[in-house]
C-alpha positions in Angstrom: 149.2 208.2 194.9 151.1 204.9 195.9 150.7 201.6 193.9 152.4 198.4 194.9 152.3 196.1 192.8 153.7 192.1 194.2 154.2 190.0 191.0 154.1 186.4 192.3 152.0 184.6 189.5 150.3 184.2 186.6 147.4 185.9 188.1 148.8 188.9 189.3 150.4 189.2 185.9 146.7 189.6 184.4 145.8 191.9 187.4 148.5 194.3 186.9 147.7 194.8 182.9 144.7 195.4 184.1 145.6 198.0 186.7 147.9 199.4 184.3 145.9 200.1 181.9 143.6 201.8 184.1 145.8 203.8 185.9 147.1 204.8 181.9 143.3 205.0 180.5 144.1 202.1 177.8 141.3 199.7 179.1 140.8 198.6 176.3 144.2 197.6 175.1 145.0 196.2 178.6 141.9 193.8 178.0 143.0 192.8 174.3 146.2 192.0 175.6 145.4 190.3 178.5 142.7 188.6 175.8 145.4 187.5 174.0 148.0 186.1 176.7 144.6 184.2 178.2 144.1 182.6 174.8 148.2 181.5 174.5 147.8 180.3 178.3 144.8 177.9 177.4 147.1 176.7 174.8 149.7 176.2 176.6 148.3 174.5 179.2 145.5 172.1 177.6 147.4 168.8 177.5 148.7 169.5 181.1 147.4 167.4 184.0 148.1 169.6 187.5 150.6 167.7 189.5 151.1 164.8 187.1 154.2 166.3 185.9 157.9 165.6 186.9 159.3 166.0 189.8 161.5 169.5 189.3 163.5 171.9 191.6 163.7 175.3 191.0 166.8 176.8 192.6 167.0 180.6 193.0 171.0 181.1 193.4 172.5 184.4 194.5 176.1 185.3 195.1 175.4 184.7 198.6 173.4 181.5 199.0 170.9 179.1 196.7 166.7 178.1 197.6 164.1 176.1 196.5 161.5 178.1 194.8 158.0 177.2 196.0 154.5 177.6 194.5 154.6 180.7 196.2 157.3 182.1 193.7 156.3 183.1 190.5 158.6 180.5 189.3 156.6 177.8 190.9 153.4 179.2 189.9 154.2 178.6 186.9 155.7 174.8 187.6 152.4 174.2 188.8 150.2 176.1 186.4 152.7 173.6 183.8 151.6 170.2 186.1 155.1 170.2 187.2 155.4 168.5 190.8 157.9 171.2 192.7 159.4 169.2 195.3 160.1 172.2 197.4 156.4 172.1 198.0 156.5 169.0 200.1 160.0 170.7 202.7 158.2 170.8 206.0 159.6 174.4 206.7 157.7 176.1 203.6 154.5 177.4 205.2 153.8 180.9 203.2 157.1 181.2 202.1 158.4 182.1 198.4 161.4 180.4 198.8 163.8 177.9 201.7 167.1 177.1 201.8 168.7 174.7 199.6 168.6 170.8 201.3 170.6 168.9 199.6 169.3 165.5 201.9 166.0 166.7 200.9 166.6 167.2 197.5 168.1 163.3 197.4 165.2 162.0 199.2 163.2 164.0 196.8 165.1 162.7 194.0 163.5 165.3 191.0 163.6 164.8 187.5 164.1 168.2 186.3 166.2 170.9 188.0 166.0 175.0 187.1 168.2 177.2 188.1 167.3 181.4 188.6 170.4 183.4 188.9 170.2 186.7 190.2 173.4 188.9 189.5 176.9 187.1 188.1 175.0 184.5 186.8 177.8 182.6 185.1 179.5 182.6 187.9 176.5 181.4 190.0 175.5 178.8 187.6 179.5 177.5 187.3 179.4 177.1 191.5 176.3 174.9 191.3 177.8 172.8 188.4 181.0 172.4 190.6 178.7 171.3 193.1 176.8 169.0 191.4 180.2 168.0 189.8 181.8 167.7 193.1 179.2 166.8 195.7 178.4 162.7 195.5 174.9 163.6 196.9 173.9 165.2 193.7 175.3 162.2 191.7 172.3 159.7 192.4 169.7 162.5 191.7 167.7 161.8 188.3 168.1 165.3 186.9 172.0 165.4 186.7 172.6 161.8 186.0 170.1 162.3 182.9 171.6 166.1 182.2 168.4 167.9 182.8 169.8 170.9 184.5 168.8 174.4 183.3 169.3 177.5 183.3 166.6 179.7 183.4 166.4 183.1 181.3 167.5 185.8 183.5 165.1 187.9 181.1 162.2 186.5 182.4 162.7 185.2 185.9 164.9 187.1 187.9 162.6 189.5 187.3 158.4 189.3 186.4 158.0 188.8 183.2 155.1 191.0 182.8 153.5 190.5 179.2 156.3 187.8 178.3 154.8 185.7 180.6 153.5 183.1 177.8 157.4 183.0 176.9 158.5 182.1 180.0 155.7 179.1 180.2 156.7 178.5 176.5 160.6 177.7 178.3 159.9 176.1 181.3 157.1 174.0 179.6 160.3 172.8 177.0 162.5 172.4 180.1 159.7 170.4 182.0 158.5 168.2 179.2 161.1 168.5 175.9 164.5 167.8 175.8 166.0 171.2 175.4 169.3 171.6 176.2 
């Protein structure tokens, strides 16, 4: 047997303890656990108001190239799930898409309040060419997030890959990032 399993949000988190703890026969701890990320998620989310939020941009950044993370990402599923407003949502090009290329006209137009950045491989390295960029590129100078130093960086840990169970944590962090004034 072949199981595929496509991790792009909070739901398919819950549906994959599930299938995993049928495909193990520990239903029943699959459901307790699934009980208790339900219960943290409630939590989590009770003062949010869907797409009330800031404005944020969630940039995935490779070696090669960087994208706007959309709702479709697990990333911003999560954005939205936190009442985050993901400007990448509004690019005319996004149709079913996880992710588009970076725009940076779009991104001033845009104008968001909160950027996070998810590196994937060399992640300094990654994260130091979008600081040069930000640094160096007079588009980036007028947008909201980097004149008010709310750029972050996302935990590798849990967001270059799924999560999985650590889910809540990475809500917990990008709920901080969104709302707080972590650094």
């Amino acid at each position: 047997p072949l199981y595929l399993n496509m991790i792009n949000s909070y739901e398919d988190v819950l549906k994959s303890i599930d299938d995993f703890g049928r495909f193990a026969g520990r239903e029943k701890e699959a459901a307790a656990k699934r009980a208790q990320i339900e219960k943290e998620y409630a939590a989590l989310t009770q003062d949010v108001h869907k797409g009330r939020g800031p404005k944020v941009l969630i940039i995935f950044g490779s070696p090669d190239s960087f994208n706007m993370s959309t709702k479709k990402s697990f990333g911003g599923d999560l954005a939205e799930r936190l009442g985050a407003v993901n400007i990448a949502d509004k690019a005319e090009n996004v149709k079913d898409s996880s992710y588009i290329p970076l725009s940076m006209e779009f991104v001033a137009k845009e104008n968001p309040d909160v950027v996070m950045l998810i590196t994937m491989g060399g992640s300094k390295e990654i994260l130091e060419k979008l600081r040069a960029n930000m640094r160096d590129n007079a588009i980036w100078h007028d947008v909201n997030a980097v004149k008010n130093d709310r750029v972050y960086q996302l935990p590798p840990s849990l967001f270059t890959v799924n999560p999985g169970t650590h889910t809540i944590d990475a809500m917990k962090i990008m709920k901080e990032y969104i709302y707080g004034e972590a650094k």
